[in-house]
C-alpha positions as CSV (number, residue, x, y, z in Angstrom):
1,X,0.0,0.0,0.0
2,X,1.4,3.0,-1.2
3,X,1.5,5.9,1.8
4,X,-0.8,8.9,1.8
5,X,0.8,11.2,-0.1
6,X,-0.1,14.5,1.8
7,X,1.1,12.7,4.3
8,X,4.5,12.1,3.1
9,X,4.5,16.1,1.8
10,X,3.7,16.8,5.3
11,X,6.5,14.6,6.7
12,X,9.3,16.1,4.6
13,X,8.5,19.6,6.0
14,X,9.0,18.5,10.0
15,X,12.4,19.3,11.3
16,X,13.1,16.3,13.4
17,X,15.5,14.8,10.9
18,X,17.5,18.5,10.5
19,X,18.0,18.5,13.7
20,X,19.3,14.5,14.2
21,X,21.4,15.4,11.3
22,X,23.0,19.4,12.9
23,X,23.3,16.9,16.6
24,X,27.1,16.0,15.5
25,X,30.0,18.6,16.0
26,X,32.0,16.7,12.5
27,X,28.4,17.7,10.5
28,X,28.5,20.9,11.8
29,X,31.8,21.8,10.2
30,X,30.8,20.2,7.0
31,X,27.9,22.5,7.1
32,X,30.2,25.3,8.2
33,X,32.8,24.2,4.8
34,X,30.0,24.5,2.6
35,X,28.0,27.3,3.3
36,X,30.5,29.7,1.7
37,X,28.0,28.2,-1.6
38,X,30.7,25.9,-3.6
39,X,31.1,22.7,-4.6
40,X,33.1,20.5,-2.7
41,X,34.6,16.9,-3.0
42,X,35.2,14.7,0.0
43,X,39.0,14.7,-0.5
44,X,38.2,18.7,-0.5
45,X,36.1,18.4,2.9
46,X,38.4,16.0,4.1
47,X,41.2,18.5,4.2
48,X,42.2,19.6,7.9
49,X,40.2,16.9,9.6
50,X,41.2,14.2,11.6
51,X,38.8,11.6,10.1
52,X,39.0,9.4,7.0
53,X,37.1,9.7,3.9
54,X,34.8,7.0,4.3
55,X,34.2,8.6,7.8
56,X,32.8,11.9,5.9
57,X,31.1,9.5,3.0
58,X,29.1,9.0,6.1
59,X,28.5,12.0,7.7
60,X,27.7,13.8,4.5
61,X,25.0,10.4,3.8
62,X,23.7,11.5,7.1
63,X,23.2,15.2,5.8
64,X,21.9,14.6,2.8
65,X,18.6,12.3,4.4
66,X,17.7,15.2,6.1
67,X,17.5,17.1,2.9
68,X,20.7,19.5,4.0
69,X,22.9,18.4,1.6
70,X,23.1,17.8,-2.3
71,X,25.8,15.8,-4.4
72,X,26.0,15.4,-8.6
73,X,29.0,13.2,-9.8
74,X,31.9,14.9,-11.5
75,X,34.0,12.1,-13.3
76,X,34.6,9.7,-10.8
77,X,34.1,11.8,-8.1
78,X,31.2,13.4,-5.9
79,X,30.5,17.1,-5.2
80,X,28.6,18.3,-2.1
81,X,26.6,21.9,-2.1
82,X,24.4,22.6,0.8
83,X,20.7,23.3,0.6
84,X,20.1,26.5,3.1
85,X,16.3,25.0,2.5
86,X,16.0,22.5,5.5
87,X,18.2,24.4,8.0
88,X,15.7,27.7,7.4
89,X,12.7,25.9,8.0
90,X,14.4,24.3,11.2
91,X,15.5,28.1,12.4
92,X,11.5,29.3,11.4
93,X,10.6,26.0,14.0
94,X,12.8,27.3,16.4
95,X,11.0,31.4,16.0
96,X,7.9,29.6,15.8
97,X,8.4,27.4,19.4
98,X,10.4,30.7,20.6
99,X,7.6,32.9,20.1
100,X,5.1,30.4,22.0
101,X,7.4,30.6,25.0
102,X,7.6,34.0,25.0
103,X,3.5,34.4,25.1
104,X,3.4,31.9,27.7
105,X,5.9,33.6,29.7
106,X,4.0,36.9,29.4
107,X,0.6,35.0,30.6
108,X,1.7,33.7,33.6
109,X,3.6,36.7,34.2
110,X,0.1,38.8,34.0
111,X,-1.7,35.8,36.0
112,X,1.4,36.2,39.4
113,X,1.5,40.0,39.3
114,X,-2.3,40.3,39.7
């Protein structure tokens, strides 16, 4: 049985899996490498790190699930560009839960100081 697909539309948008993918310090400086907007291999983003290249294969796997992360093959090898998509509807989350707080706050700051 094939799943709903609204569902799945609706699924795609939630930003549990940005966040599993933006919970490791080693994806966070991948992000970090390609948010200048280029085109990177993994020898590239390998550069300066102490892990190994299957290590980063992995990693960058990881961010591309969660939507964060595009490749396209070059030759015989893989280029990695970031997607600012996933991460900005993440940081709107965020606003969004942040802004629910801060009403919350405000109402049971109204309710103690009457």
């Amino acid at each position: 049985m094939l799943p709903n697909t609204s569902r799945v539309r609706a699924r795609s948008k939630e930003p549990a899996p940005v966040f599993a993918a933006l919970g490791c310090v080693t994806r966070l400086e991948l992000i970090s490498r390609l948010s200048d907007g280029g085109d990177y291999s993994i020898t590239e983003l390998t550069d300066g790190l102490d892990l190994t290249r299957q290590a980063i294969t992995k990693h960058l796997q990881v961010l591309q699930r969660a939507g964060i992360v595009n490749s396209r093959r070059v030759g015989r090898e893989s280029r990695f560009t970031i997607r600012p998509g996933p991460i900005t509807q993440a940081k709107d989350y965020l606003t969004r839960v942040s802004d629910q707080w801060d009403k919350s706050i405000a109402r049971l700051r109204a309710t103690v100081e009457q």
